[in-house]
N, C-alpha and C positions, 0 to 999 in steps of 0.2 A: 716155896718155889721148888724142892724138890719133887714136890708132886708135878709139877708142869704148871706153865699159865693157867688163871684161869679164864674162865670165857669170856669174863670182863674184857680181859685185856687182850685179850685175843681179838675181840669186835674192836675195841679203839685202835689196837694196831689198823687193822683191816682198813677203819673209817683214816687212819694217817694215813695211809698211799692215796688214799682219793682226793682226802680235803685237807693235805700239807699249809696251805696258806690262810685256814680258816684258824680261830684262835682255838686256842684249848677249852673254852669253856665250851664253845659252839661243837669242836671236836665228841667232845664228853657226850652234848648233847645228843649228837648222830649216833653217837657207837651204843647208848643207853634204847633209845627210842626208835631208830632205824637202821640198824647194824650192819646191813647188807644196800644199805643206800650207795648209788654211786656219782649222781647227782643230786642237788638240794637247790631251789629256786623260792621265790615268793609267788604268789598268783601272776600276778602283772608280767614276771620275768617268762614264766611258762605258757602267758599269752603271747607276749612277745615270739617267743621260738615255734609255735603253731600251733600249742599245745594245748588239749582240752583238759580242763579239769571240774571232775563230776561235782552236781552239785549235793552239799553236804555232806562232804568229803569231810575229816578231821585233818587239823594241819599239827605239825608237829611244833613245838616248841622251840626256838632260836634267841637268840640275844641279839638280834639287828641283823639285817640283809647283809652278805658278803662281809661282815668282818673277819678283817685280816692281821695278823700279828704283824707288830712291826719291828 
């Protein structure tokens, strides 16, 4: 630690301000695989909001839609 953070933790910090209510593992998840994510939806949810998503896109890996710590 007296070198400073590392980047790990620097992207998971990052990915807590956005996704506080997501659990830790799903956290982990974002900040490994999308670091700079500031929302995270499943297909259906991004249709819902009007949102187009290309086809054969790669989707990132989660542990269930919206889990939330309790």
């Amino acid at each position: 630690m007296q070198e400073g953070p590392s980047e790990l933790l620097e992207a998971y910090l990052r990915t807590l301000r956005h996704f506080h209510d997501y659990s830790r593992a799903n956290r982990l998840l974002i900040a490994l695989q999308k670091p700079n994510a500031t929302f995270v939806a499943g297909y259906k949810k991004w249709k819902q909001l009007g949102r187009y998503v290309k086809k054969r896109r790669k989707s990132h890996m989660g542990l269930g839609p919206y889990q939330k710590e309790d």
